[in-house]
C-alpha positions in Angstrom: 142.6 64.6 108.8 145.9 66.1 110.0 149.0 65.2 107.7 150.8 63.7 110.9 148.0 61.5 111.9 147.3 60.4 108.5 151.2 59.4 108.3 150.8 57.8 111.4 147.9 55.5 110.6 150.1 54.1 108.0 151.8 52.1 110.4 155.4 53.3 108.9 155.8 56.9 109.9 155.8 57.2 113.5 155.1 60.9 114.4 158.7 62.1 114.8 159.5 60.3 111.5 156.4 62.4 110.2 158.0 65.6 112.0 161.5 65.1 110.6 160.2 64.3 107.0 158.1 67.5 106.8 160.5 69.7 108.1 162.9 68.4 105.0 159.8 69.0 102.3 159.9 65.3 101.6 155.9 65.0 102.1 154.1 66.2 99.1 150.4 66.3 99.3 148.9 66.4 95.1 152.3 66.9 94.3 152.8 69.9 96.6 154.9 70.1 99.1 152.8 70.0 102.7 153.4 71.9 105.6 152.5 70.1 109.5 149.7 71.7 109.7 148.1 70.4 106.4 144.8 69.1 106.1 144.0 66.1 103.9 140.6 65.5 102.2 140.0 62.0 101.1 141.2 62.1 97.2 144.3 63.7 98.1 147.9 61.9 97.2 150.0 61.9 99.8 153.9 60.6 98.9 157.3 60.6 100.4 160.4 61.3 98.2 157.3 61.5 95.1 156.7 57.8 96.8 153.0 57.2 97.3 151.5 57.0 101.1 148.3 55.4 101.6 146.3 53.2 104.4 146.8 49.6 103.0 146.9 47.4 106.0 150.3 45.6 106.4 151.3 42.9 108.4 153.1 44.7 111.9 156.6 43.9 113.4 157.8 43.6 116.6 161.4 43.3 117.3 163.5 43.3 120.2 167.2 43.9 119.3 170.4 43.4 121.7 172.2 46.6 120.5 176.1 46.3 120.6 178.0 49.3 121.4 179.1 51.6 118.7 175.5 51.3 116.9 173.4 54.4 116.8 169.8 54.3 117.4 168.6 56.5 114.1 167.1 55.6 111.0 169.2 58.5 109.0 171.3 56.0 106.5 173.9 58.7 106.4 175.1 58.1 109.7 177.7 55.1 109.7 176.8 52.2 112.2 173.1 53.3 112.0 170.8 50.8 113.6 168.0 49.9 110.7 171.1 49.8 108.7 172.6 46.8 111.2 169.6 45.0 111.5 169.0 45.1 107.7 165.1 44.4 108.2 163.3 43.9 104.9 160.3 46.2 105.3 161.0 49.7 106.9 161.0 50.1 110.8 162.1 52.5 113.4 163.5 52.3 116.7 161.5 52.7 119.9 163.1 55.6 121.6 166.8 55.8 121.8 170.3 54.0 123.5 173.2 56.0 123.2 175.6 54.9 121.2 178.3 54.0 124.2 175.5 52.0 125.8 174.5 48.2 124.7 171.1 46.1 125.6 167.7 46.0 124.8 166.1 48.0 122.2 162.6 48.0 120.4 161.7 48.5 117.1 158.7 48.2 114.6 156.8 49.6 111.8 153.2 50.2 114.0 153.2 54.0 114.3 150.8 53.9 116.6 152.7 51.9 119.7 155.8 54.2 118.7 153.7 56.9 119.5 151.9 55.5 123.0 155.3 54.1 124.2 157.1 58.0 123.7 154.2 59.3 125.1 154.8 57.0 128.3 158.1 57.2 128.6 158.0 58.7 132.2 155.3 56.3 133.2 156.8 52.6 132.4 159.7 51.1 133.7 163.2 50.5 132.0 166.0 48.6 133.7 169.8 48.8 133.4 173.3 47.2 134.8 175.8 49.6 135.0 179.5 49.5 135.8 181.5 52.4 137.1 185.1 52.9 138.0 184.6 53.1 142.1 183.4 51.0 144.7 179.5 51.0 144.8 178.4 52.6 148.2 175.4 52.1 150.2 175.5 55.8 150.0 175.5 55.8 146.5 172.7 54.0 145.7 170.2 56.3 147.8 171.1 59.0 146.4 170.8 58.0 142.8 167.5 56.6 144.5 166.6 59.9 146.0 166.8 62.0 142.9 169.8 63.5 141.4 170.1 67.5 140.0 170.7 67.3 136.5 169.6 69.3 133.1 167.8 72.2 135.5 165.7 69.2 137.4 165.5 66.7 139.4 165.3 63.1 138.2 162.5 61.1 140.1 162.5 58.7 142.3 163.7 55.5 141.1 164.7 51.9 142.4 168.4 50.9 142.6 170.1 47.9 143.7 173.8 46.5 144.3 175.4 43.5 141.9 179.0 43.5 142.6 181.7 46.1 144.2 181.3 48.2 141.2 177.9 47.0 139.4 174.5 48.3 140.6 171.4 47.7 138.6 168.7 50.8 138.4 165.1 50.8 137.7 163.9 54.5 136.0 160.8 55.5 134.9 162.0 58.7 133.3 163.9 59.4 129.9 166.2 62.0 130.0 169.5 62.5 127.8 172.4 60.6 129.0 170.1 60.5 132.2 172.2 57.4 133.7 175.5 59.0 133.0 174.9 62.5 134.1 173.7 60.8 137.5 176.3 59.2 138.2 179.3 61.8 136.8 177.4 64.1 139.6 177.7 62.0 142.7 181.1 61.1 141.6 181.1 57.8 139.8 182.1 57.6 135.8 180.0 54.8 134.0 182.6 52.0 132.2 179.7 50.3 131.0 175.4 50.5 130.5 173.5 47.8 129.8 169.6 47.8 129.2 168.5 44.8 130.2 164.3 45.3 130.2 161.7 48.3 128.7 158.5 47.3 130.7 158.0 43.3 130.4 160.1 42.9 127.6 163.8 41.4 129.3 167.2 40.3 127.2 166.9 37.0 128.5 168.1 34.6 125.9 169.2 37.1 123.1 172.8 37.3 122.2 174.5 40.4 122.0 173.9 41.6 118.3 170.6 39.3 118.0 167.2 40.1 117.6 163.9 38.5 117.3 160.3 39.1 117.4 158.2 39.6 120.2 156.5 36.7 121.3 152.3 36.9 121.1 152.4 36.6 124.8 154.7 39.6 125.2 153.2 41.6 122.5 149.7 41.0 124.2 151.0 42.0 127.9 152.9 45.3 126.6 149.9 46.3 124.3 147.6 45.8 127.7 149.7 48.2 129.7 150.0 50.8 126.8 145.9 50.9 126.8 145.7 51.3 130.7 
């Protein structure tokens, strides 16, 4: 078995967890310090910072957290205002993708590799929505051409769904993840974003969670979300 899916089916490491780990030499495999490519047989001790890593079944979390501004979505403790560090969870998790650190709202996180990994690998297939507020007037105009696809990073962005709120609000459906992918949309057709708001990742809304709150998915939501992963 490969060392990243190994790490994976511990339910901690998600595989950029994995990915950043190994590129630092902090997997050892039999004491050894493993490459990505490294093949486990089934006696071999595997360990993280000389920690051992092994299959034991644990119990899985599911949170969804209303991220303030100013907290950045990493699990690196060195960085100050680091989000694992906020929500000060009592076993290890990791967050589901990434808000920028300007932007607030809705934010997963967990400890099941495994949905980490199915939820990066569709994150141009499912949709995410967002309020945002910019500094002009919100023009018919506007919105179908943020709908239409906007040139930015070398592409295209794809089709999305937008939708007025108030003379300088619009909501916008994506189902695409590229950097600061809101933000560079709108800084090319003219508009500067005051504020960005997340306020659903596929069924999962904000509805009811205070800013700076989390909780855990509900078995109803949990169940839905896991459906449309598998599909």
């Amino acid at each position: 078995m490969r060392i990243d899916k190994y790490m994976s089916m511990t339910g901690i490491y998600p595989r950029r967890e994995t990915a950043r780990l190994l590129a630092a030499g902090r997997i050892t495999v039999n004491g050894e310090v493993c490459g990505k490519n490294t093949l486990l047989e089934p006696d071999d001790l595997v360990a993280v910072d000389g920690s051992p890593v092994s299959l034991t079944a644990q119990e899985h979390v599911y949170l969804a957290l209303n991220k303030p501004v100013g907290i950045t979505c990493t699990a690196a403790h060195g960085v100050e205002g680091n989000i694992i560090d906020y929500i000060n969870y009592p076993s290890r998790i990791f967050a589901v993708g990434r808000l920028d650190k300007h932007s607030e709202g809705l934010i997963l996180l967990t400890n099941d590799g495994d949905i980490v990994n199915k939820m990066m690998r569709s994150e141009n297939q499912h949709e995410k929505e967002y309020h945002v507020t910019v500094d002009n007037p919100v023009t018919t105009a506007f919105l179908e051409a943020m709908s239409a696809g906007v040139a930015i990073l070398g592409t295209v962005t794809k089709p999305c769904i937008t939708y007025p709120i108030a003379e300088q609000e619009f909501g916008i459906i994506l189902t695409q993840g590229l950097n600061l992918q809101i933000r560079r949309m709108c800084k090319e057709l003219g508009q500067r974003v005051l504020r960005l708001e997340r306020t659903r990742i596929m069924n999962i809304t904000l509805d009811g969670l205070d800013r700076g709150a989390w909780r855990h998915l509900t078995g109803e939501e949990l169940d839905r979300l896991m459906q449309t992963l598998n599909e």
